[in-house]
C-alpha positions in Angstrom: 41.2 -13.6 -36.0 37.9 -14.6 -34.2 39.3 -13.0 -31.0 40.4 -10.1 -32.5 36.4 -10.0 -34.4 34.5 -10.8 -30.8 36.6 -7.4 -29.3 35.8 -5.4 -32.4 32.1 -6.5 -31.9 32.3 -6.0 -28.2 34.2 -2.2 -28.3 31.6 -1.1 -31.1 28.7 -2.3 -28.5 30.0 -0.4 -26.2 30.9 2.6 -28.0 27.2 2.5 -29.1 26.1 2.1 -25.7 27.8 5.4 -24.8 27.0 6.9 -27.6 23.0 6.8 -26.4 23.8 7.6 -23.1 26.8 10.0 -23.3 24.6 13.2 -22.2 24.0 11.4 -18.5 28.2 10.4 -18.4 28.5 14.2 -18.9 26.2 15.5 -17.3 26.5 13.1 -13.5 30.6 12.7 -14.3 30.3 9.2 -14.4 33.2 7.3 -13.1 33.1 4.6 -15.7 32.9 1.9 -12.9 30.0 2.4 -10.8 26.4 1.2 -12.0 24.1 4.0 -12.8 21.9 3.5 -10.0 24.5 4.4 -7.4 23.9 8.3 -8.5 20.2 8.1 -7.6 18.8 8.7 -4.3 15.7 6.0 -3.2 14.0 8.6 -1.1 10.6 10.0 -1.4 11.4 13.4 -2.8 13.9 12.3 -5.7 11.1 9.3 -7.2 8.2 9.7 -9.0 5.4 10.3 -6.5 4.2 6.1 -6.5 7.5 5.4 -5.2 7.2 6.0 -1.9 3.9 7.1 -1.0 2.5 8.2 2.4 0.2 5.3 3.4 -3.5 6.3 3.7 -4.9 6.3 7.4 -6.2 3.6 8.7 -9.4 4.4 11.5 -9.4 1.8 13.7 -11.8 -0.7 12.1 -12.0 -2.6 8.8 -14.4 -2.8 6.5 -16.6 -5.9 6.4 -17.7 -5.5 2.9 -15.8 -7.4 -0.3 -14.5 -4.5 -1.9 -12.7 -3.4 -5.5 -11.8 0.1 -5.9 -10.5 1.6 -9.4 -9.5 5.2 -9.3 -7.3 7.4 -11.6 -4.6 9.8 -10.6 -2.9 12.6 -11.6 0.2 14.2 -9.9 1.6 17.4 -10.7 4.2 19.0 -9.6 6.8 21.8 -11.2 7.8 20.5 -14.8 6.9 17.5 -13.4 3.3 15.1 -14.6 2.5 11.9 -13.9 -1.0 10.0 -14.6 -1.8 6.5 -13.2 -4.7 3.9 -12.3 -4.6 3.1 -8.6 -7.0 -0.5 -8.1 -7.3 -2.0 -4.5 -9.1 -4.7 -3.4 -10.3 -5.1 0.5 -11.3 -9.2 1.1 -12.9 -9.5 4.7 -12.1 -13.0 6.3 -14.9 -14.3 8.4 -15.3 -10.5 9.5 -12.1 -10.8 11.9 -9.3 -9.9 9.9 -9.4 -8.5 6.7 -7.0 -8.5 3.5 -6.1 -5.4 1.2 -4.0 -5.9 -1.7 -3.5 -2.2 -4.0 -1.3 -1.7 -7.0 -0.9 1.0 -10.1 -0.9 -1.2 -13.2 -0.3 1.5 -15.5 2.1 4.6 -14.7 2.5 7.4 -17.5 5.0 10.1 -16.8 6.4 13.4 -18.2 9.1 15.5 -16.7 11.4 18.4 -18.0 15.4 17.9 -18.1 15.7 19.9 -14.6 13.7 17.1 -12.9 15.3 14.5 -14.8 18.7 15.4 -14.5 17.8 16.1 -10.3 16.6 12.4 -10.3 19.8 11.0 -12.4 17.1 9.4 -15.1 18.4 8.3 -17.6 15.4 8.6 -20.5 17.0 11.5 -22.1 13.4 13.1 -23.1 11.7 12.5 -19.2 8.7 10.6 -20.8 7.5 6.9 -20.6 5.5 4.4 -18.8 6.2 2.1 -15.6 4.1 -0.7 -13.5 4.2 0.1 -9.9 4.8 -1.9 -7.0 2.0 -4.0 -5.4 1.2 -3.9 -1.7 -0.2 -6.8 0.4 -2.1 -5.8 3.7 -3.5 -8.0 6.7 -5.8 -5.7 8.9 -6.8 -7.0 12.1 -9.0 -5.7 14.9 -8.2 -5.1 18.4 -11.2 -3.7 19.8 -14.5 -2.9 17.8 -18.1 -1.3 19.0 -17.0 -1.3 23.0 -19.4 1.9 24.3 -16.6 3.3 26.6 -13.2 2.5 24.2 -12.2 3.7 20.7 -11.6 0.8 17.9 -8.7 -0.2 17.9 -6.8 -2.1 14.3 -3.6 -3.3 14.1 -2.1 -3.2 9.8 0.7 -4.7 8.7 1.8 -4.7 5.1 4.5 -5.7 3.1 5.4 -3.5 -0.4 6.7 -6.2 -3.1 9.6 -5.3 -5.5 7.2 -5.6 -8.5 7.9 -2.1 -9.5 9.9 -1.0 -12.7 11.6 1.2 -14.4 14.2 2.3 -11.9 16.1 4.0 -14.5 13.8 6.9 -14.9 13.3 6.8 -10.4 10.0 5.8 -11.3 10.4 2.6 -8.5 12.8 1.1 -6.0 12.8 -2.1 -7.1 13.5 -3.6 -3.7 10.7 -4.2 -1.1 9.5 -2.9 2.0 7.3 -3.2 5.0 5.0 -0.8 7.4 2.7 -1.5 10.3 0.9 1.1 12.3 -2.1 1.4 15.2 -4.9 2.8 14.2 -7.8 4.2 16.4 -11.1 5.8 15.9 -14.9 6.4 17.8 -18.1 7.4 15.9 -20.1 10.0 18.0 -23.5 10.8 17.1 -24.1 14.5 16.0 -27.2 15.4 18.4 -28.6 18.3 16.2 -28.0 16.8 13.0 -30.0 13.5 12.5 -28.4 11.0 11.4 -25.1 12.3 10.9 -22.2 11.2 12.8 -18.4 12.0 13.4 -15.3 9.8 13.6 -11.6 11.5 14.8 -9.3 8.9 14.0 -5.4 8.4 14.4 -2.7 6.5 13.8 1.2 5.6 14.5 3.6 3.1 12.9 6.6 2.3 11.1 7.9 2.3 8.1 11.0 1.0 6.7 11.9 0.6 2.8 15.7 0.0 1.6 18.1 2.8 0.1 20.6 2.9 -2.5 22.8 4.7 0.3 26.4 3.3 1.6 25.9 5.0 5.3 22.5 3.4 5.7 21.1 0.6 3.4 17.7 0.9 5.0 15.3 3.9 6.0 13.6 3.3 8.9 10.6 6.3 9.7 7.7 7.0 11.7 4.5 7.5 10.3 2.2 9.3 12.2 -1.6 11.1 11.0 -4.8 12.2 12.3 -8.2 13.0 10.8 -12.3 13.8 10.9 -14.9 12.4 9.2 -18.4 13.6 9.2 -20.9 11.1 7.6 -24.5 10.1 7.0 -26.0 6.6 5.2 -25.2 8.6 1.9 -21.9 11.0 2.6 -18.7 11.2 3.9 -16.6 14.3 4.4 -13.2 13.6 5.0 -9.9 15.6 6.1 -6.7 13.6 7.3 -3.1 15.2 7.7 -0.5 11.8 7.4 3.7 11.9 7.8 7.0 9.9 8.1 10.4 11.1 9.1 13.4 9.1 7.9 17.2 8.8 8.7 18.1 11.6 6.3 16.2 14.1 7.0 15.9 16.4 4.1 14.3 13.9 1.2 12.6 11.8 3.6 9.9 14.0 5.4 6.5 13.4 3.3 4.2 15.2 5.3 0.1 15.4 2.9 -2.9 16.8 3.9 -5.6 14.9 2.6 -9.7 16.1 1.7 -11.9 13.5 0.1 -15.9 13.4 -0.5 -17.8 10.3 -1.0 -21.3 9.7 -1.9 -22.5 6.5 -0.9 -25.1 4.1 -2.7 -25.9 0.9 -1.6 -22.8 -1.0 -4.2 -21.3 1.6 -5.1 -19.2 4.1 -3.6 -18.0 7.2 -5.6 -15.1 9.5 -4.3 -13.0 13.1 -5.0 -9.3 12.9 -3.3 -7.3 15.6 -3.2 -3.9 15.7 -1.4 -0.8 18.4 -1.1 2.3 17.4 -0.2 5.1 19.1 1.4 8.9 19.6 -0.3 10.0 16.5 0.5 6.5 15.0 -1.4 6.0 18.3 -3.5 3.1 16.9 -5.1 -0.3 18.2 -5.8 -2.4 14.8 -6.4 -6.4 14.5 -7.5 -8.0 11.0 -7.5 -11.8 10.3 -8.9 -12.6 6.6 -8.2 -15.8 3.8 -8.0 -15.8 1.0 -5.5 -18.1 -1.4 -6.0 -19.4 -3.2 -3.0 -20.0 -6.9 -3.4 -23.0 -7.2 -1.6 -24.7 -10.2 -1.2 -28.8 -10.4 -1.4 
């Protein structure tokens, strides 16, 4: 009899269990064997757009200043809205290397049954919240200030699998890594006192893990290039950033990046806005403070 009770109580769990999700086994023809995550694909274009961002440009030099930046985010894209709070935090060591450490704490997110049935979520009304994963950067100079060569940085960063919610493709869960070389040279603006310009570039790799059985990791390049044109109290700038993966449909993000900031002397406050192309097709607008710790 208590064998016979424990299957009873088992086969009604799991009749309940399909019961809430019988609208995905219809919909994806589940094969009653594989685990649901096998039917999403981890690549840029089929997560939420924290997943697997293009990596902001680095210039070539880091910034000797204790910093904490808060900014929020939106990202919208067709039937598709997500609002977050992006935090990073830049800690200069002895003004040789420095390290960066970013993270969304808070992630809220509305899509229509198109996109959620494109992404294999399984929240049947597309709406909820999710932490994002945190990154951990060391950024360390090559060359800085020589007269006749650029600056020269070498990043490399490691993405932790602190991310959830992998059932709505809001987050990997698995970790990552990227490194690039990153180069840049102000040049004084003769006719315009006080106002300088800085080209930048940059190249690296980035490789993040897959759900995939051909390949179980993505390996890309990342490439991007950029202006800025700045005073003691703005900066105007444009940058264009990519990465190209194995599988070359979902894994092109290519964004083209325009951001003002007006400078104070702790604070700096900042407008971002970015476009993505289809395999990022996101339109995203960030308004953040960093506060500069200063000493006196």
């Amino acid at each position: 009899m208590k064998n016979i009770f424990l299957i009873a109580v088992f086969s009604l769990l799991t009749l309940k269990g399909y019961a809430q999700y019988a609208w995905w086994v219809i919909i994806h023809d589940w094969d009653y064997v594989s685990h649901w995550s096998k039917y999403m694909d981890y690549q840029p274009g089929t997560m939420g757009p924290n997943s697997l961002p293009v990596p902001d440009l680095n210039k070539g030099r880091i910034d000797t200043t204790f910093t904490m930046l808060v900014a929020p985010e939106v990202h919208l894209a067709s039937n598709d809205f997500t609002a977050d709070l992006f935090t990073r935090v830049n800690i200069p060591i002895k003004k040789a290397v420095a390290l960066q450490v970013w993270w969304v704490p808070i992630e809220y997110f509305k899509t229509d049954t198109v996109v959620r049935d494109f992404r294999a979520a399984r929240s049947k009304n597309g709406e909820g919240y999710a932490i994002g994963d945190v990154y951990i950067g060391m950024l360390i100079p090559i060359t800085d200030n020589y007269k006749r060569w650029p600056d020269l940085m070498l990043s490399i960063n490691l993405r932790t699998a602190s991310g959830n919610n992998l059932e709505n493709a809001r987050y990997t869960d698995a970790p990552g890594y990227f490194f690039d070389l990153s180069g840049g040279k102000d040049v004084s603006l003769k006719n315009w006192e006080g106002w300088k310009v800085r080209p930048f570039g940059s190249a690296g790799f980035y490789v993040y893990q897959t759900n995939s059985t051909k390949y179980q990791q993505n390996d890309a390049f990342m490439l991007g290039a950029g202006i800025d044109l700045k005073n003691e109290k703005w900066r105007f700038s444009v940058q264009y950033a990519q990465y190209s993966g194995y599988f070359r449909e979902y894994d092109l993000p290519k964004v083209i990046r325009f951001e003002v900031n007006k400078i104070y002397k702790h604070l700096d406050v900042h407008l971002r806005f970015q476009q993505g192309n289809q395999s990022y097709s996101f339109t995203s607008i960030r308004a953040g403070v960093k506060y500069k710790f200063v000493s006196k």
